[in-house]
Each structure stands twice: as structure tokens, then as C-alpha cells.
C-alpha positions in Angstrom: 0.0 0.0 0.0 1.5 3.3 -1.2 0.9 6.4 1.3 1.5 9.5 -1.0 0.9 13.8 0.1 -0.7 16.7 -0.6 -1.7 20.2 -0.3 -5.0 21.1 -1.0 -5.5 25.1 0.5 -4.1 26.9 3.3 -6.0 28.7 5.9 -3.2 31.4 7.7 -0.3 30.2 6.3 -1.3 26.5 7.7 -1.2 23.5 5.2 -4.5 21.7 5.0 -3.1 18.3 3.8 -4.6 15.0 2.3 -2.8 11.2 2.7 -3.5 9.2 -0.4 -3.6 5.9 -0.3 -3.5 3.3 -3.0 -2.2 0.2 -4.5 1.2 -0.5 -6.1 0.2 -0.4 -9.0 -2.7 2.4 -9.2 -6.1 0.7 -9.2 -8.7 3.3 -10.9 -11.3 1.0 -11.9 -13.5 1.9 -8.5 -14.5 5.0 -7.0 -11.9 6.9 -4.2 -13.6 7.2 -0.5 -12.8 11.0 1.0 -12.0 10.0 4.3 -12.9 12.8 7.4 -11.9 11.9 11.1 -13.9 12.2 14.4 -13.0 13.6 17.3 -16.1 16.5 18.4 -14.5 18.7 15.3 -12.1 19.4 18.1 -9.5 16.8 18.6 -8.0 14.3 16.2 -6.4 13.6 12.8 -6.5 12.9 9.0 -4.8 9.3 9.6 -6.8 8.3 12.5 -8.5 5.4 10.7 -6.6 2.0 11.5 -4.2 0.7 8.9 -6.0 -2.6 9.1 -9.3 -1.0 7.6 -7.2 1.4 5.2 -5.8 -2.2 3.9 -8.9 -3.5 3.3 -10.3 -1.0 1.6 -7.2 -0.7 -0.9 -6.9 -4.2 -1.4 -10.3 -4.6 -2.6 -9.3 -2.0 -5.4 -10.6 1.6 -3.6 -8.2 4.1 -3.2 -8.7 6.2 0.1 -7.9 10.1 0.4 -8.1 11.2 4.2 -8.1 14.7 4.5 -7.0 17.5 6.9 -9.7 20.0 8.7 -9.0 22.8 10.7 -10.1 21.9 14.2 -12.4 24.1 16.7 -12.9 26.2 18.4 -9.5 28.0 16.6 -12.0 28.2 13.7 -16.0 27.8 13.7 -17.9 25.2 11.5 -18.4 27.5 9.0 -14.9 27.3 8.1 -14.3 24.0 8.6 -17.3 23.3 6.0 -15.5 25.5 3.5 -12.3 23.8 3.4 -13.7 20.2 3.4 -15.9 22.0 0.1 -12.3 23.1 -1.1 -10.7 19.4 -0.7 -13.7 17.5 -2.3 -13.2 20.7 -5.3 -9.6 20.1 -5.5 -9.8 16.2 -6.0 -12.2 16.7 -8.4 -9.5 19.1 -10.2 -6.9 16.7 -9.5 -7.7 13.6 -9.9 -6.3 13.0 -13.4 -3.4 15.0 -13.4 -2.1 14.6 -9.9 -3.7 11.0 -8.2 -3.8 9.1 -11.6 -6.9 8.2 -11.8 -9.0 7.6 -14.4 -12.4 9.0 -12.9 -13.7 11.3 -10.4 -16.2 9.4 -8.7 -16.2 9.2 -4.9 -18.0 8.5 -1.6 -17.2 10.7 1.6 -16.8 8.8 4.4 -17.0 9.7 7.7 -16.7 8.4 11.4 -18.1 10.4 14.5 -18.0 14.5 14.1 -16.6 13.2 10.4 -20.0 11.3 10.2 -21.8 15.1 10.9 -19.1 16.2 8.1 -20.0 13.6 5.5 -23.5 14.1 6.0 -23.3 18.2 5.7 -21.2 18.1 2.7 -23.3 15.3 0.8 -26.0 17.7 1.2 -24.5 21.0 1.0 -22.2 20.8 -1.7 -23.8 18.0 -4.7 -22.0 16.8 -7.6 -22.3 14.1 -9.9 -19.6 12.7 -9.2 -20.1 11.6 -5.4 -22.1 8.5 -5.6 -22.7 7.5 -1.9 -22.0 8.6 1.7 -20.9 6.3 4.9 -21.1 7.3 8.3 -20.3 5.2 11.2 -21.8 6.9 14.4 -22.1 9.7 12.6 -25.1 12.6 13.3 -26.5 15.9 11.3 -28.6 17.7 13.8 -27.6 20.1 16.5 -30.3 21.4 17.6 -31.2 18.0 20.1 -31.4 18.5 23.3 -28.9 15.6 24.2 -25.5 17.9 22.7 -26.9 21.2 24.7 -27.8 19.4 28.0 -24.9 18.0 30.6 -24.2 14.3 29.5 -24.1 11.6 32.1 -22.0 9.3 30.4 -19.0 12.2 30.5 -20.1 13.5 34.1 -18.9 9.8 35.4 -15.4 11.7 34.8 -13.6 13.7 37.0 -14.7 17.1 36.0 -12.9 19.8 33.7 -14.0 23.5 34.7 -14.8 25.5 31.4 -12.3 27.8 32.6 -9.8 25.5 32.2 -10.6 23.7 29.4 -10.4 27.1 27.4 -7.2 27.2 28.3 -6.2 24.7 26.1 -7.5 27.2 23.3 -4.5 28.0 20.9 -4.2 31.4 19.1 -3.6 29.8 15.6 -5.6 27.5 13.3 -4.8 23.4 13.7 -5.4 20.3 12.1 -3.9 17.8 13.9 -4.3 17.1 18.0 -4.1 13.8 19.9 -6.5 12.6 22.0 -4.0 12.9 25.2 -3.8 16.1 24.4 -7.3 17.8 24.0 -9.9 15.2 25.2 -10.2 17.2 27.8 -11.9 20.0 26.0 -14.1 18.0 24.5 -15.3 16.4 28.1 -15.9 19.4 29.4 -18.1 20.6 27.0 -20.1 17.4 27.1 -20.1 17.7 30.6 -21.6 21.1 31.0 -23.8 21.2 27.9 -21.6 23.5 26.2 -19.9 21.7 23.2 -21.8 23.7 20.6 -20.5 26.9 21.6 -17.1 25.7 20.2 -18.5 25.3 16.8 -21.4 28.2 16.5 -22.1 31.3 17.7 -25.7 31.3 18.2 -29.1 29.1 18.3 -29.7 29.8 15.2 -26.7 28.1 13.3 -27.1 25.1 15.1 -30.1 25.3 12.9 -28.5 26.1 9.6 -25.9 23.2 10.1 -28.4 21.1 10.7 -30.2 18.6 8.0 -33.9 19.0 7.3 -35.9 16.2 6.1 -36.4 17.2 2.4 -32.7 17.5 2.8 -31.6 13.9 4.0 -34.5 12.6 1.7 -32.2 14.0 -1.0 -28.6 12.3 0.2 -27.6 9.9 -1.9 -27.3 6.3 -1.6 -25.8 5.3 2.2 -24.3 2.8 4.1 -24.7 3.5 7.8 -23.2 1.6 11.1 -23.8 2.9 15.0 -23.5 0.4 17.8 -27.0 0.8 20.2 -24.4 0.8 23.5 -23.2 4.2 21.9 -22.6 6.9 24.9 -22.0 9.4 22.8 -23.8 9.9 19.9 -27.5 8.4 20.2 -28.1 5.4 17.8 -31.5 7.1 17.4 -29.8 9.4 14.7 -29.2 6.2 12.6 -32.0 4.5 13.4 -33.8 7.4 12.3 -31.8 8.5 8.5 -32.7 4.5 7.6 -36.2 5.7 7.4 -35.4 9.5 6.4 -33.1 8.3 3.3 -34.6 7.5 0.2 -31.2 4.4 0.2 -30.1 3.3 2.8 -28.2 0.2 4.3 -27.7 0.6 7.9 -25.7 -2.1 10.3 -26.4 -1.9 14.0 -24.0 -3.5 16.2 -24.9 -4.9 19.9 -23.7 -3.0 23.2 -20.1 -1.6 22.0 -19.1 1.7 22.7 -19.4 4.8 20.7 -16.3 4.2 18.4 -16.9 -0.1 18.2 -14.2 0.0 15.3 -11.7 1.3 17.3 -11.1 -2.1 19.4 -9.1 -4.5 16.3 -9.0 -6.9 18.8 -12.9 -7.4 18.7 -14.5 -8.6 15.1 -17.2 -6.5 14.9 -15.1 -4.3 13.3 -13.9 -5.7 10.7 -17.2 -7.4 9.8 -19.0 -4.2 9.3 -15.8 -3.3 6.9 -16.4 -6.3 5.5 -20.0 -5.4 4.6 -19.3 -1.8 3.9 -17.4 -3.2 0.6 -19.7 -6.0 -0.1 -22.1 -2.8 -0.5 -19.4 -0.8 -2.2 -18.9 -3.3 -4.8 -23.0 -4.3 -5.1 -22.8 -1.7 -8.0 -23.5 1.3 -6.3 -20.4 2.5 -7.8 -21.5 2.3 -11.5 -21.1 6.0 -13.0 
């Protein structure tokens, strides 16, 4: 598996990078998955999904791009939604001339707060070219109660005082932070109801980053996967696009925690990958 870089935009003189990875030689026969990370838009990276499932994916002929965001609350959602409009613009510009391939076509992919992502841009930025989404404990409302109210999965914690949570706050735009590192932020704002106020600046763009009906009616097809032990993000937001999505395969797995992919030792996993390009390769990919 070849593991190439590159620059798609800059945002104050920071790089906004991509990781390609594909086979040795190119395979361009099937569609490239955009790839964006979790971590509460706050925390995380690009290269955050496990080699084992990068493999996978590669070997059964899909070439994976995972791509750089800047991460809250540096910047609000509003910029983070441009850039990722920028990336999906600049592989579309690209893909020829720079990846090699022989056709633009591509799912976004998303795990988490890149679940939210992946479900934003598939609505908010169409083209022809993108012929699926997948979100894995993924969401795309934020106006529930359940990210505004204290959670009481996070307030088993030891609590972090908003004070000093926001004083992990850094003056310059990022795109890459490790768990270790800034968890703590992201606790704290579960734990006192305040996560939001990282990404917006009012009520009323929770709402205008949130999907309507008539809006996931419109998504194209999915494949969807949320365990129902998931402390985090509600399975009910799953449960609920498999009847709002005009196509949609969804996989529910039993009493794992939020990110049940996460553990390779457990085979959950790697079934749902499994099905995920059993579904891929079901034709959903023909242009």
C-alpha cells in the first residue's frame, strides 16, 4: 500500500493536507472514498482510521484520500465546512493529473464528528460525481437537546472546569491534535452542555448546520453503522436516516461503545468493513 501527500489550501499560512492511499500499481477502476476523522471537530487527525481497515479498503481495489480539517474552536464550523468544500473541489481538479486516476467518482466517508461532516457536505455541496455517503456513528442535527444538556456518560469523569478547558484554546488554526492532548476539551463541554458553543455562535446556526428532512430525503445512496451501546452519539440518529433516506443500508452493532471499530481486537469491526465493501462493490459504484 503506497501512502503518498498533498496540499490542498491553506487557511493562515497552515497547510490543509490529504494522505493518499492506494495500490502498487494504481487501481482506478472503482470510486476513491474522501475519508474525514472524528473527534467533536475538536480533537484528532487525518490518519486516525486504522491501517488494518485502510488495507482493506485498498486491497479490494478503492483508493482512500483522508483529509485535513481545521479543528475548533481555533476556527468555527463554518470554516471547517469550506475547506472540506475546497478538498472535495480540488480532487475533483486533480484527480487526473495529480492521483492518476481515471475517474472522479467518490464516496465521503465519515466516522463520529466526520460522520456530521460527510452528511453536511453530501448535502450541501452535490456533484455528480459523489455516488454514496458512509457514516459510522455519525449525526446531522444540532439542535437535540442531548449535545446542549450535561451528558451523564461524561459527568462519570472527573470534571474539567470551562475555565480550564479554554485554556487549552491556541491562538492559531490546527489540524492535527491527539487525544491525550485535547480530550479534555471535548469532556468538558459534554459535561456542562456546552460543546456547541465551540462550533457556532448562536441558536440559530445550530439550525443552519443542521439537515432537514427534504434535505436527507435527497442524500444519496448510504451505508450507515452505530453500535445501540453508543454513549456518545445516540443510535437514534441512525435509526432514524434509515427511514429518512430514500437508500439506505444501515448495520447496528450490539452493546459496543461509541467508536466499536476502534477495538481491532474485537470482530465486529472488521465485519461491518467487510459489509461496507460488499455494499461498495454491489454496484452502487457504476457511474
Amino acid at each position: 500500500m503506497l501512502k503518498q501527500e498533498f496540499c490542498y489550501s491553506q487557511l493562515d499560512g497552515l497547510d490543509l493536507m490529504m494522505t493518499f492511499y492506494s495500490q502498487d500499481p494504481l487501481s482506478s477502476e472503482k470510486a476513491t472514498i474522501l475519508y474525514f476523522h472524528g473527534g467533536g471537530l475538536i480533537y484528532g487527525d487525518r490518519d486516525d482510521l486504522p491501517e488494518t481497515y485502510c488495507q482493506l479498503l485498498v486491497e479490494s481495489g478503492y483508493n482512500l484520500l483522508t483529509i485535513d480539517y481545521p479543528l475548533a474552536p481555533e476556527v468555527q464550523l463554518a470554516t471547517i465546512e469550506t475547506c472540506l468544500k475546497d478538498a472535495i473541489d480540488w480532487f475533483l481538479t486533480n484527480y487526473q493529473t495529480t492521483l492518476k486516476l481515471e475517474k472522479p467518482d467518490y464516496f465521503l466517508f465519515g466516522r463520529s464528528a466526520g460522520g456530521f461532516l460527510t452528511y453536511l457536505l453530501s448535502a450541501r455541496h452535490k456533484t455528480a460525481s459523489q455516488k454514496g455517503l458512509i457514516s459510522f456513528y455519525g449525526y446531522y442535527d444540532l439542535t437535540i437537546d442531548t449535545f446542549s444538556q450535561p451528558n451523564s456518560y461524561y459527568n462519570q469523569f472527573p470534571k474539567v472546569a470551562p475555565m480550564t478547558a479554554q485554556a487549552m484554546i491556541q491562538a492559531k488554526p490546527m489540524t492535527a491534535v491527539s487525544i491525550n492532548e485535547r480530550f479534555s476539551l471535548y469532556l468538558s463541554g459534554r459535561q456542562f452542555g456546552n460543546w456547541l458553543s465551540y462550533l457556532v455562535n448562536s441558536p440559530s446556526e445550530k439550525v443552519s448546520f443542521s439537515l432537514s428532512d427534504e434535505e436527507l430525503a435527497e442524500l444519496p445512496p448510504a451505508f450507515l453503522a452505530h453500535s445501540n451501546g453508543d454513549q456518545d452519539v445516540p443510535v437514534a440518529f441512525s435509526r432514524e436516516a434509515k427511514n429518512k433516506l430514500s437508500s439506505v443500508t444501515y448495520e447496528e452493532v450490539e452493546n459496543l461503545p461509541h467508536d466499536f471499530d476502534g477495538d481491532l481486537t474485537n470482530p465486529e469491526g472488521l465485519r461491518i468493513y467487510q459489509l461496507l465493501i460488499e455494499w461498495l462493490d454491489s454496484g452502487v459504484t457504476a457511474s
